[in-house]
HTML snippet that shows the backbone in 3Dmol.js (N, CA, C, O; Angstrom):
<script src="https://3Dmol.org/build/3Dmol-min.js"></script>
<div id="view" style="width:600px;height:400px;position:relative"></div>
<script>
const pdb = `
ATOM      1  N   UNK A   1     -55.672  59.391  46.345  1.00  0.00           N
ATOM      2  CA  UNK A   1     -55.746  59.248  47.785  1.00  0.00           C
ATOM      3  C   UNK A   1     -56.343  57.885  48.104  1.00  0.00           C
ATOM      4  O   UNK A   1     -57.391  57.350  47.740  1.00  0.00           O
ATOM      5  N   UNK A   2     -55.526  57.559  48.759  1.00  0.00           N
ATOM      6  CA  UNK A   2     -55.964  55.673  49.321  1.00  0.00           C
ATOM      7  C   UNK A   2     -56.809  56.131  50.489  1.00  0.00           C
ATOM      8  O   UNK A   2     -56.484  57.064  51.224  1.00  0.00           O
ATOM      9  N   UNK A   3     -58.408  55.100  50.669  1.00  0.00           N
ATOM     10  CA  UNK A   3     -58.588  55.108  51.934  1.00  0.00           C
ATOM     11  C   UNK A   3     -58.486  54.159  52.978  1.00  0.00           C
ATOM     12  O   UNK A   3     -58.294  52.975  52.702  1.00  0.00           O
ATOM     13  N   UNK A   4     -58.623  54.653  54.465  1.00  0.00           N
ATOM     14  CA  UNK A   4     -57.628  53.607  55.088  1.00  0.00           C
ATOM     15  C   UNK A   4     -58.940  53.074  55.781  1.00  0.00           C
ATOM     16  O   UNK A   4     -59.922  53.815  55.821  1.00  0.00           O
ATOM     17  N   UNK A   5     -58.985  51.789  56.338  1.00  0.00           N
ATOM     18  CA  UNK A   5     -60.020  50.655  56.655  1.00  0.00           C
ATOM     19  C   UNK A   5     -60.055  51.381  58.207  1.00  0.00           C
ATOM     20  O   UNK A   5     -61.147  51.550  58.750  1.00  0.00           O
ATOM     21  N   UNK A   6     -58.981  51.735  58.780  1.00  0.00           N
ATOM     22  CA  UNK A   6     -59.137  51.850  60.164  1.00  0.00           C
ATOM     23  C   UNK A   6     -60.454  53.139  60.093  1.00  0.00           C
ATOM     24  O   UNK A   6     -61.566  53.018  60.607  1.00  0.00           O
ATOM     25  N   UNK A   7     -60.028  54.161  59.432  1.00  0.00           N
ATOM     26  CA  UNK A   7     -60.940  55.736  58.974  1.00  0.00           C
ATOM     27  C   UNK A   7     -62.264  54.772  58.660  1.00  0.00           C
ATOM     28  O   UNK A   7     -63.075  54.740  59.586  1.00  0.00           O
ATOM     29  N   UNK A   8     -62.435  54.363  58.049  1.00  0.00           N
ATOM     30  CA  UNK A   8     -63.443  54.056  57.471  1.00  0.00           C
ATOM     31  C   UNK A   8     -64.282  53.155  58.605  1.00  0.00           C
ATOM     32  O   UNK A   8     -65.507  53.267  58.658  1.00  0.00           O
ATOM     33  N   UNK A   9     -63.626  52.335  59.431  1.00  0.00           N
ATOM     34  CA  UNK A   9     -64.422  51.573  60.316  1.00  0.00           C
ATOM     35  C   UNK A   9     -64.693  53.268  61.926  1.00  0.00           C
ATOM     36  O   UNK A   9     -65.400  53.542  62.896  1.00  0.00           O
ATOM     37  N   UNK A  10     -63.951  53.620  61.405  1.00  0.00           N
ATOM     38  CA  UNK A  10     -64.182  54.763  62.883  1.00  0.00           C
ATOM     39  C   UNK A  10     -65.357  55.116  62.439  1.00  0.00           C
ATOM     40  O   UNK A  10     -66.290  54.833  63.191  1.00  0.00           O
ATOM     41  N   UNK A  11     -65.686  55.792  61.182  1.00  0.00           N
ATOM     42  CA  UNK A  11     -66.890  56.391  60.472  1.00  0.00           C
ATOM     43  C   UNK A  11     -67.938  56.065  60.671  1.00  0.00           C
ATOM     44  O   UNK A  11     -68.952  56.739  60.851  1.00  0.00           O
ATOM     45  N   UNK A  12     -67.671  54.241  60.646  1.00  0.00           N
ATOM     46  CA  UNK A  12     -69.525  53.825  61.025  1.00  0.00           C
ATOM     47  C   UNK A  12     -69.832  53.433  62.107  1.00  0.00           C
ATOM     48  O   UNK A  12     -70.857  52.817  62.399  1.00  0.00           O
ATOM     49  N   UNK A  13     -68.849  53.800  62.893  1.00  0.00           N
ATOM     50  CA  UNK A  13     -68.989  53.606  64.252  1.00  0.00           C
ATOM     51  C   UNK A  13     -69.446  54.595  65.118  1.00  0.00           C
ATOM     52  O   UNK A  13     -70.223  54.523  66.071  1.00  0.00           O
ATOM     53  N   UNK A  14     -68.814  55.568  64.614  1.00  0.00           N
ATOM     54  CA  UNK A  14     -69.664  56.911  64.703  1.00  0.00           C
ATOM     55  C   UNK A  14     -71.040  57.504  64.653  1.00  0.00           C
ATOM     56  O   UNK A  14     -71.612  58.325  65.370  1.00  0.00           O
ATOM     57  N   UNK A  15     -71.451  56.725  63.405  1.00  0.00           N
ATOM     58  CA  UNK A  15     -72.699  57.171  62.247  1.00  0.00           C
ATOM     59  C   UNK A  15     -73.106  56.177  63.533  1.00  0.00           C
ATOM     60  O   UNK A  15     -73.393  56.945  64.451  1.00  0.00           O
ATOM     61  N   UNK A  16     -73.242  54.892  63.952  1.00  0.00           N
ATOM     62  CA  UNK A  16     -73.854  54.301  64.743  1.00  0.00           C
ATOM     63  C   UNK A  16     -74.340  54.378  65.878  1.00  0.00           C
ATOM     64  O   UNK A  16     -75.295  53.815  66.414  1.00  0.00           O
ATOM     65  N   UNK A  17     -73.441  55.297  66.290  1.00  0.00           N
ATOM     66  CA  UNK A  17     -73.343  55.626  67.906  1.00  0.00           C
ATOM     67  C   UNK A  17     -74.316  56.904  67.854  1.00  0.00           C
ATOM     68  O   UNK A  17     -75.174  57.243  68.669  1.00  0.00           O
ATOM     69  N   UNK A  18     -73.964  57.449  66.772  1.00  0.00           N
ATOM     70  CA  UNK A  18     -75.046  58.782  67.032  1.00  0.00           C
ATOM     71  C   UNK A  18     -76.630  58.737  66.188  1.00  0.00           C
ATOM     72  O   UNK A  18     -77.534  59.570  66.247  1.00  0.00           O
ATOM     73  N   UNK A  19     -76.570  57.519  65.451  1.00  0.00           N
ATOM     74  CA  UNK A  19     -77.720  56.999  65.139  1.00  0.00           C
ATOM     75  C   UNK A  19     -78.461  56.502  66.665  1.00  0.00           C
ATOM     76  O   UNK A  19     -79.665  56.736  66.561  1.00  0.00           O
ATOM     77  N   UNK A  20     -78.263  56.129  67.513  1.00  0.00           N
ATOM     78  CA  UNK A  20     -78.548  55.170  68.563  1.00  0.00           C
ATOM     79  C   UNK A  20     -78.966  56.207  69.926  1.00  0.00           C
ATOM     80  O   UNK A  20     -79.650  55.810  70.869  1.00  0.00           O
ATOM     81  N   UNK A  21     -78.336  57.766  69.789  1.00  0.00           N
ATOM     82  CA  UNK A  21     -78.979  58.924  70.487  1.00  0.00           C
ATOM     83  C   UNK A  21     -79.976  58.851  70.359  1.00  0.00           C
ATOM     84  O   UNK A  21     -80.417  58.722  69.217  1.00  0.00           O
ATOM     85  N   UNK A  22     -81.021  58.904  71.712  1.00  0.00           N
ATOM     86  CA  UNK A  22     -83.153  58.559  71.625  1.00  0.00           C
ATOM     87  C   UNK A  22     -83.289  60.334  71.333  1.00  0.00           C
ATOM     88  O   UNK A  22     -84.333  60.791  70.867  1.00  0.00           O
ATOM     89  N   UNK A  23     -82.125  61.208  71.665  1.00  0.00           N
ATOM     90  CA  UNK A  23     -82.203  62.337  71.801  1.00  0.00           C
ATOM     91  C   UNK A  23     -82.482  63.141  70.043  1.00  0.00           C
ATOM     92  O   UNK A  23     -83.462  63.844  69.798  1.00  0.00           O
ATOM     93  N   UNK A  24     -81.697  62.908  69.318  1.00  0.00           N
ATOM     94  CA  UNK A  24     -81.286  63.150  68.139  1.00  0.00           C
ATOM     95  C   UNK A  24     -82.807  62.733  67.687  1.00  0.00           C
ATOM     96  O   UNK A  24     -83.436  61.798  68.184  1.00  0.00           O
ATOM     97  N   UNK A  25     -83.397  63.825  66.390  1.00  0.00           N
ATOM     98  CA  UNK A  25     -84.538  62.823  65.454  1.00  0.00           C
ATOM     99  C   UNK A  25     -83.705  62.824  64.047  1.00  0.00           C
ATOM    100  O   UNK A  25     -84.320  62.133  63.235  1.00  0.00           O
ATOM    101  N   UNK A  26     -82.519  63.366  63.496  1.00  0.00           N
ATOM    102  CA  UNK A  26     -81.515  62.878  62.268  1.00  0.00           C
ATOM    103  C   UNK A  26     -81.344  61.558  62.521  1.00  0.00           C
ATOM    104  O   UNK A  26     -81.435  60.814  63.497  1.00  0.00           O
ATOM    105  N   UNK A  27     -81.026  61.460  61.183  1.00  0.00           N
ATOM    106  CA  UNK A  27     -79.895  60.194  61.187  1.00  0.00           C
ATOM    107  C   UNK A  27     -79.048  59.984  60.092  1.00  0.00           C
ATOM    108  O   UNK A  27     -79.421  60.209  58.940  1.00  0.00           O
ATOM    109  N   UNK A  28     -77.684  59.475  60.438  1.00  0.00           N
ATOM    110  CA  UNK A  28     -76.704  60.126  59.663  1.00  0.00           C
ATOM    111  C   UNK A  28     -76.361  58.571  58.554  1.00  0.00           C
ATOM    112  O   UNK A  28     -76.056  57.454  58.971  1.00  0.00           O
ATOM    113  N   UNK A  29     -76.533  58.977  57.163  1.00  0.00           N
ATOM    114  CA  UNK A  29     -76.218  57.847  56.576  1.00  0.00           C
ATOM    115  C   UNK A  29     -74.579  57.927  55.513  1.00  0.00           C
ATOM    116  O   UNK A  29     -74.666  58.910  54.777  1.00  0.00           O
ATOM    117  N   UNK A  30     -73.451  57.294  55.335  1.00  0.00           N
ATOM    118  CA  UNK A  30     -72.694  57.422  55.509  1.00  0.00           C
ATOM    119  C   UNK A  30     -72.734  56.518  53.233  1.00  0.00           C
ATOM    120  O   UNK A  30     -73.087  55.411  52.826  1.00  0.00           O
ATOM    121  N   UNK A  31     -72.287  57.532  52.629  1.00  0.00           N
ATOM    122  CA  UNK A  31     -72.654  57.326  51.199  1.00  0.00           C
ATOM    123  C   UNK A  31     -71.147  56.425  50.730  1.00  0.00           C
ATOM    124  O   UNK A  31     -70.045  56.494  51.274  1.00  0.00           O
ATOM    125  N   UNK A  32     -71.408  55.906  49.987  1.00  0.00           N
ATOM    126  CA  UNK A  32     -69.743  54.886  49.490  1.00  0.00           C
ATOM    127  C   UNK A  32     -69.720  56.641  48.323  1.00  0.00           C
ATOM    128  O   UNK A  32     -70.626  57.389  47.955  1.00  0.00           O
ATOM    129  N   UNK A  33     -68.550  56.646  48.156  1.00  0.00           N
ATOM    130  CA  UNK A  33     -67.818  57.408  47.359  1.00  0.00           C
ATOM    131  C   UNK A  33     -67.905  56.940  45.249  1.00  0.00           C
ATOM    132  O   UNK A  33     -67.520  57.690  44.353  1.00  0.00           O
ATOM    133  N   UNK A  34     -68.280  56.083  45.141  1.00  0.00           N
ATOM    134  CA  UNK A  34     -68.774  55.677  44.045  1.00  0.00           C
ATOM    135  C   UNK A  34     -69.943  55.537  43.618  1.00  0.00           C
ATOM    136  O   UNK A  34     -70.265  55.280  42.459  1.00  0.00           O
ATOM    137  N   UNK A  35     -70.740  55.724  44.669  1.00  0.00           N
ATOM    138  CA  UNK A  35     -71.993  55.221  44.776  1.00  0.00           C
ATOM    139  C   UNK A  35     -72.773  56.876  43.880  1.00  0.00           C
ATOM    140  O   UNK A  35     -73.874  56.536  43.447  1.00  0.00           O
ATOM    141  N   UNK A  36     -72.604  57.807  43.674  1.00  0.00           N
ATOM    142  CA  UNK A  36     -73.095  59.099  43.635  1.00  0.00           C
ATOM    143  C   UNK A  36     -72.370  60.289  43.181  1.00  0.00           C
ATOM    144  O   UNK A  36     -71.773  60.809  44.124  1.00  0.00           O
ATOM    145  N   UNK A  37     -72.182  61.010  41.874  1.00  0.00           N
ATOM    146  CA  UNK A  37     -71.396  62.244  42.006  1.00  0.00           C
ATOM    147  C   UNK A  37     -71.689  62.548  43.608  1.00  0.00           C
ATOM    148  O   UNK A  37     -72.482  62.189  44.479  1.00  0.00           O
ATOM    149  N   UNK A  38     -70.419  63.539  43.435  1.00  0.00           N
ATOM    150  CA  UNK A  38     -70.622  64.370  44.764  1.00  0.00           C
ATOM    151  C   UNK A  38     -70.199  65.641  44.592  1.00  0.00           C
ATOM    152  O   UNK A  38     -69.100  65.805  44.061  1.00  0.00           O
ATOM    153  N   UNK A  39     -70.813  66.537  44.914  1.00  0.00           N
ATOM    154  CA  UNK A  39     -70.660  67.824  44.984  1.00  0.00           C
ATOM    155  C   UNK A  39     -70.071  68.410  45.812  1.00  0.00           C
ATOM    156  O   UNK A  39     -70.700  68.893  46.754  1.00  0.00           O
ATOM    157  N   UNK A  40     -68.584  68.562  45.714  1.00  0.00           N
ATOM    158  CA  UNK A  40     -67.918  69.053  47.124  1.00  0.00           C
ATOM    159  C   UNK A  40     -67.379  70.705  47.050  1.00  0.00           C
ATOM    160  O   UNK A  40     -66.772  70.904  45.997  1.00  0.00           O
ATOM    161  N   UNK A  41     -67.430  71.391  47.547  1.00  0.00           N
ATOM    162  CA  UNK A  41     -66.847  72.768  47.243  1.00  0.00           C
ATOM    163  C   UNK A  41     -67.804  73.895  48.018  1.00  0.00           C
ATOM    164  O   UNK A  41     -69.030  74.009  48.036  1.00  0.00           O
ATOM    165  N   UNK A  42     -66.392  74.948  48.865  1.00  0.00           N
ATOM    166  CA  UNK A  42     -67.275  75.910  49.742  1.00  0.00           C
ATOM    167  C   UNK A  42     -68.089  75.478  50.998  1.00  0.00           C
ATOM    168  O   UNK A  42     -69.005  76.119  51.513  1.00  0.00           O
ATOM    169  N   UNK A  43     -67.616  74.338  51.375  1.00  0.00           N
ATOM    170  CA  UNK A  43     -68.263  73.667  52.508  1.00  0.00           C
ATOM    171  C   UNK A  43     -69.460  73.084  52.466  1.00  0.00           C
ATOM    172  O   UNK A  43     -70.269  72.803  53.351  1.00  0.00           O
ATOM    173  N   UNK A  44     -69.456  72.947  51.346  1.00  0.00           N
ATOM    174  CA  UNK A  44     -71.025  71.995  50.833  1.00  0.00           C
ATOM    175  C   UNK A  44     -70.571  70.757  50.226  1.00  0.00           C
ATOM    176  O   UNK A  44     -69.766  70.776  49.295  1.00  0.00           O
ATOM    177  N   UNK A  45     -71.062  69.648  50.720  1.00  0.00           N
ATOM    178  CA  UNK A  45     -71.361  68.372  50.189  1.00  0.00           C
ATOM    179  C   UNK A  45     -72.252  67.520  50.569  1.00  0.00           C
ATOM    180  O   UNK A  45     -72.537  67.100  51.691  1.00  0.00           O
ATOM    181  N   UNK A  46     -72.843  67.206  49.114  1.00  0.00           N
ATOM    182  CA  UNK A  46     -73.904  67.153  48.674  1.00  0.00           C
ATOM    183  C   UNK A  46     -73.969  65.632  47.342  1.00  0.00           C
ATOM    184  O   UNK A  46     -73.033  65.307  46.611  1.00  0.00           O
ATOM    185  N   UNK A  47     -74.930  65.174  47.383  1.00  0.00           N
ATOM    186  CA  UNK A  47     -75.114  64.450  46.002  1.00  0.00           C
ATOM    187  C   UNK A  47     -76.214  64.786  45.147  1.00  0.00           C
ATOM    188  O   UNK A  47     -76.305  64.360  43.995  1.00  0.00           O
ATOM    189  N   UNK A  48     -77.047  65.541  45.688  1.00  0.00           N
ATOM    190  CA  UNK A  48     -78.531  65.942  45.580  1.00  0.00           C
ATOM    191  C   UNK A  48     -78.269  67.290  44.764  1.00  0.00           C
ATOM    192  O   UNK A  48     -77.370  68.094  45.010  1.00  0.00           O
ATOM    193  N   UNK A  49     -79.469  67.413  43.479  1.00  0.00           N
ATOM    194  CA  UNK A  49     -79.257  68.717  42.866  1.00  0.00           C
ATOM    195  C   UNK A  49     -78.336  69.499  41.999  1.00  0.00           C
ATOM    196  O   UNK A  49     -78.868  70.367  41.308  1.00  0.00           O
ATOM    197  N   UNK A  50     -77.051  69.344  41.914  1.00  0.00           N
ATOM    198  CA  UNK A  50     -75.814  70.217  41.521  1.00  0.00           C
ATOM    199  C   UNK A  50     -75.546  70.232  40.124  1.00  0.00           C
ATOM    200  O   UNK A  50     -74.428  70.543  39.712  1.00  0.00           O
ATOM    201  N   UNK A  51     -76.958  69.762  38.968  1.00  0.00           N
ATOM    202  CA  UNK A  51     -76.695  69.883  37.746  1.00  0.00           C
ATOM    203  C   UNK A  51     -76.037  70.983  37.469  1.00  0.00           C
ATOM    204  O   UNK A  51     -74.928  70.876  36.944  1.00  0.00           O
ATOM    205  N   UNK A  52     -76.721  72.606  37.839  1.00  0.00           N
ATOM    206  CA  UNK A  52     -75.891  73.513  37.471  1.00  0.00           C
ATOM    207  C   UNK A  52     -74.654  73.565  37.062  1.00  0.00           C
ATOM    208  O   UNK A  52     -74.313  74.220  36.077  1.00  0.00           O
ATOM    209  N   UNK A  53     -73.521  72.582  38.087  1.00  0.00           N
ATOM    210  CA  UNK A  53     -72.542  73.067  37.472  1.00  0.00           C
ATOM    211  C   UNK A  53     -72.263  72.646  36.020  1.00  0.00           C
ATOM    212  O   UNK A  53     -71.352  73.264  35.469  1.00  0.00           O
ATOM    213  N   UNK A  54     -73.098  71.398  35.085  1.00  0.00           N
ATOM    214  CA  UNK A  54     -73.150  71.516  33.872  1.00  0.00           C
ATOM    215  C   UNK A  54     -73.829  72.113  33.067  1.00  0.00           C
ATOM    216  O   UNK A  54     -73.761  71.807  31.877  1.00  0.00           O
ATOM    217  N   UNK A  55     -74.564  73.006  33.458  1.00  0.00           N
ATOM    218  CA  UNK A  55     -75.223  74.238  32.927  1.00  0.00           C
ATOM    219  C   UNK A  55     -74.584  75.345  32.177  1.00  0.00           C
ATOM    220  O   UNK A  55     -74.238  76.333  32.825  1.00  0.00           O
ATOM    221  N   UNK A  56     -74.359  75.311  30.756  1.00  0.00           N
ATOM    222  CA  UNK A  56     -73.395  76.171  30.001  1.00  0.00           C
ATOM    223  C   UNK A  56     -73.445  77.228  30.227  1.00  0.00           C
ATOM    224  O   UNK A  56     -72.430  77.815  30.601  1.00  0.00           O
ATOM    225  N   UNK A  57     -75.023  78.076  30.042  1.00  0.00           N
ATOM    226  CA  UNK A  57     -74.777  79.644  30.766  1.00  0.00           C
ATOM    227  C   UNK A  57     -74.014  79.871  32.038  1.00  0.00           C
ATOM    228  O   UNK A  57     -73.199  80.755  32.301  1.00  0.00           O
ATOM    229  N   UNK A  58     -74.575  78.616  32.960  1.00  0.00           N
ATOM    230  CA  UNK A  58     -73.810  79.368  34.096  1.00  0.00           C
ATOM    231  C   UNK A  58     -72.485  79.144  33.803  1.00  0.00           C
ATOM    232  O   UNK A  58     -71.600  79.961  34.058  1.00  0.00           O
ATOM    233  N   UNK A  59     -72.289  77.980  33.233  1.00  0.00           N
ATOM    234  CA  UNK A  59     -70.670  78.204  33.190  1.00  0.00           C
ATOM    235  C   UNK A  59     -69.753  79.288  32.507  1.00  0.00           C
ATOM    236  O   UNK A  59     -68.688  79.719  32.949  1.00  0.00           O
ATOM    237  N   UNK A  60     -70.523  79.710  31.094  1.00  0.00           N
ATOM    238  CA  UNK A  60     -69.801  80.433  31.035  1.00  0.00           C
ATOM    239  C   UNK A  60     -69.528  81.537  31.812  1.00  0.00           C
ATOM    240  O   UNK A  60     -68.420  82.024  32.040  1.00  0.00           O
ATOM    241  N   UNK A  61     -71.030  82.044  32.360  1.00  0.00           N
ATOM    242  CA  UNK A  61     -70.927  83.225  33.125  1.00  0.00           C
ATOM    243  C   UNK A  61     -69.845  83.232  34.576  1.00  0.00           C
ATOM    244  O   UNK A  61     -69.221  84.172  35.068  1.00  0.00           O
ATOM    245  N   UNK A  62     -69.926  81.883  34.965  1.00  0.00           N
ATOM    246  CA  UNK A  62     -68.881  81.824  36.596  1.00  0.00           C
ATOM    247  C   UNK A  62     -67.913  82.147  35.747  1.00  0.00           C
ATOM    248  O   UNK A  62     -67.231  83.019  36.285  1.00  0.00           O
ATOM    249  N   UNK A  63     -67.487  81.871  34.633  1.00  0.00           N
ATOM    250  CA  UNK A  63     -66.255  81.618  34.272  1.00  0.00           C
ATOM    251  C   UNK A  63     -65.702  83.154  33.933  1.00  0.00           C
ATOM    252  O   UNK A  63     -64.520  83.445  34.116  1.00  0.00           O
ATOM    253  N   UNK A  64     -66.638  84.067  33.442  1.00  0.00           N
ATOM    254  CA  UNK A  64     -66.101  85.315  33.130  1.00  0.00           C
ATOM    255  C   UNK A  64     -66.648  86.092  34.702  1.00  0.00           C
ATOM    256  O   UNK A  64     -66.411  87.272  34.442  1.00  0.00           O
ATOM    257  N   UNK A  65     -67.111  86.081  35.844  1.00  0.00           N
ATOM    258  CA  UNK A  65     -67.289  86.421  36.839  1.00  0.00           C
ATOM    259  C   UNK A  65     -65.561  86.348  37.498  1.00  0.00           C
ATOM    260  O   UNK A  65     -64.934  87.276  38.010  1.00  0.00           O
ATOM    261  N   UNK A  66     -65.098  84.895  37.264  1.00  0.00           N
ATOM    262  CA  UNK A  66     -63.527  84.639  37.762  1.00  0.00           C
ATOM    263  C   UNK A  66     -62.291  84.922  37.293  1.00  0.00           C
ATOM    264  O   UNK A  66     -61.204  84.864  37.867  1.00  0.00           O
ATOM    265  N   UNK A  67     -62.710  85.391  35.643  1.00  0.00           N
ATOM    266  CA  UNK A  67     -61.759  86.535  35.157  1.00  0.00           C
ATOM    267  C   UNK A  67     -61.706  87.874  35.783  1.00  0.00           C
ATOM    268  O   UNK A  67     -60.758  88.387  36.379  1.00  0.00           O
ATOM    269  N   UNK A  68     -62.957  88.385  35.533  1.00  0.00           N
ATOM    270  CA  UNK A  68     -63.218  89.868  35.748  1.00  0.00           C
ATOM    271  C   UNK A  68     -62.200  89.693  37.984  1.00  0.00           C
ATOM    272  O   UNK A  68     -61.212  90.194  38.520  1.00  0.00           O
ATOM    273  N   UNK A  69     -63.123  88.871  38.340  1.00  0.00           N
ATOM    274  CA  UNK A  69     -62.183  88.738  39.363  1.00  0.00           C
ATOM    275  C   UNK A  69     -60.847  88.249  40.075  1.00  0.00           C
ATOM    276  O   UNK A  69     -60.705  88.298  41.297  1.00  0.00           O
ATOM    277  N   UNK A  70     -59.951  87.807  39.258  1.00  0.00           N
ATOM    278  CA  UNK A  70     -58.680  87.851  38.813  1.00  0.00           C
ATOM    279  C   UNK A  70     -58.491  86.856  39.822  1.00  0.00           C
ATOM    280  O   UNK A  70     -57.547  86.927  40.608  1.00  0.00           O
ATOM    281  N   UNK A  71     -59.591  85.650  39.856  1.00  0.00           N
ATOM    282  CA  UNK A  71     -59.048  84.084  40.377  1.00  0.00           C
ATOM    283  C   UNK A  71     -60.842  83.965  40.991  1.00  0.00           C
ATOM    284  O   UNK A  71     -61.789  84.730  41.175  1.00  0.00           O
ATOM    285  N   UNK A  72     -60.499  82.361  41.149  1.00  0.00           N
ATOM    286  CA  UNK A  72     -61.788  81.527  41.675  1.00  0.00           C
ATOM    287  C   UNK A  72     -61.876  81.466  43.320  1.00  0.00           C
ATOM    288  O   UNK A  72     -60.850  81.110  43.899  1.00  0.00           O
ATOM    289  N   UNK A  73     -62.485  81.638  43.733  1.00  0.00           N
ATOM    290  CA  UNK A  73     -62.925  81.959  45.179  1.00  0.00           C
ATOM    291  C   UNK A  73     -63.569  80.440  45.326  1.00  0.00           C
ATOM    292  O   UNK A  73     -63.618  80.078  46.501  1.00  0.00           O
ATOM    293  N   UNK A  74     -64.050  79.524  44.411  1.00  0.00           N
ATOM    294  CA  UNK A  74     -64.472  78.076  44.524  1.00  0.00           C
ATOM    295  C   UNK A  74     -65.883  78.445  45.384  1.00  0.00           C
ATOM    296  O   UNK A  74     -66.057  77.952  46.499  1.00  0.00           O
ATOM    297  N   UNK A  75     -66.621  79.121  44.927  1.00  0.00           N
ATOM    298  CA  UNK A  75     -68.272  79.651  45.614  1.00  0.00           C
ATOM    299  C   UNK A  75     -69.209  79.570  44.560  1.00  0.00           C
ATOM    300  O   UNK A  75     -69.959  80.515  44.312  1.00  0.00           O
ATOM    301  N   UNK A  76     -69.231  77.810  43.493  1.00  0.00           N
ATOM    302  CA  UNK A  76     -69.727  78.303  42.799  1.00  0.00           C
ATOM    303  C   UNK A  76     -71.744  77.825  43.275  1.00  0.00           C
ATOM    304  O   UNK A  76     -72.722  78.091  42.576  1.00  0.00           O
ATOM    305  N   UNK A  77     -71.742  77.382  44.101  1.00  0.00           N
ATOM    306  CA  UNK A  77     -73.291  76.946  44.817  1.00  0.00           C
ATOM    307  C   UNK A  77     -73.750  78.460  45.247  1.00  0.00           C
ATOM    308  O   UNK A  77     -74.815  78.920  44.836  1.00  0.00           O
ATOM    309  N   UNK A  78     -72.752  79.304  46.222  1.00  0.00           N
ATOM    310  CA  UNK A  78     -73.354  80.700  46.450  1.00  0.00           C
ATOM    311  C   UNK A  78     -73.592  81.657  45.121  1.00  0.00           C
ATOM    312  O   UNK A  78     -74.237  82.701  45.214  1.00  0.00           O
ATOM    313  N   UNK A  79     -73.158  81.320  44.187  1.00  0.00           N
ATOM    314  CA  UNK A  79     -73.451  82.074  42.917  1.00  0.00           C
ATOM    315  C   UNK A  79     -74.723  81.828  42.557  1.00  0.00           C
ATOM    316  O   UNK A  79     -75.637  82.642  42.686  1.00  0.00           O
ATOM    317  N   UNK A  80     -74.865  80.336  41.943  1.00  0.00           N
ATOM    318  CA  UNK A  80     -75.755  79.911  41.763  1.00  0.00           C
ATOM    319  C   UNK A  80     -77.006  80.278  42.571  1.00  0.00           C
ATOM    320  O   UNK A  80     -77.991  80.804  42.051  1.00  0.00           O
ATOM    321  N   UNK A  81     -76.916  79.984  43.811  1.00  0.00           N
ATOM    322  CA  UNK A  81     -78.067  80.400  44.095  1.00  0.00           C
ATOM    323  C   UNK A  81     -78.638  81.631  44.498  1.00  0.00           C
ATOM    324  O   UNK A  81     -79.844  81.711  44.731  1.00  0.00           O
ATOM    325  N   UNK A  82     -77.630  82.902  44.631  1.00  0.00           N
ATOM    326  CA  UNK A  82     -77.802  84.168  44.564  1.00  0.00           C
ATOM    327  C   UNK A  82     -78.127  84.073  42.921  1.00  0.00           C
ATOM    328  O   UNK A  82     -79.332  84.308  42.837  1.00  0.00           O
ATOM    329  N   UNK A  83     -77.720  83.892  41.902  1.00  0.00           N
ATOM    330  CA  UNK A  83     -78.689  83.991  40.735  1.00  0.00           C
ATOM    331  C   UNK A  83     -80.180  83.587  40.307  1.00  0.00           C
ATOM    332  O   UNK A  83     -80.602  83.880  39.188  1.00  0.00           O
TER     333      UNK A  83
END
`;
const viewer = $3Dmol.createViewer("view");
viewer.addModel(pdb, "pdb");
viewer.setStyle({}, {cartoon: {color: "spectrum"}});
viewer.zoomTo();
viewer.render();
</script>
């Protein structure tokens, strides 16, 4: 997937504009895509934390959790942290 300059300039224009709310106390910082694994999956993304998923127990265990359940539901952060 190519990214496109126009997307990318909307983005920090965005991040800027709502950085610049006196209302807001966040502030939104906008990560380069190389800069950091990223942890994307189940509506979480993240760069922070997500060793687990190289964690062999858990892996094996998601992995026979997604047999026994006859496909991947891609929930593997709600596993994790219900375990």
């Amino acid at each position: 997937m190519t990214s496109s300059p126009l997307l990318g300039r909307s983005l920090h224009a965005a991040a800027e504009l709502f950085n610049r709310n006196p209302w807001i106390d966040g502030r939104l910082t906008l990560l380069p895509r190389d800069e950091a694994p990223l942890y994307a999956e189940d509506g979480l993304w993240t760069h922070h934390g997500h060793t687990f998923v190289e964690d062999e127990r858990f892996v094996r265990a998601y992995r026979r959790a997604v047999e026994a359940a006859g496909g991947d539901y891609g929930i593997r952060w709600r596993v994790h942290t219900m375990l």
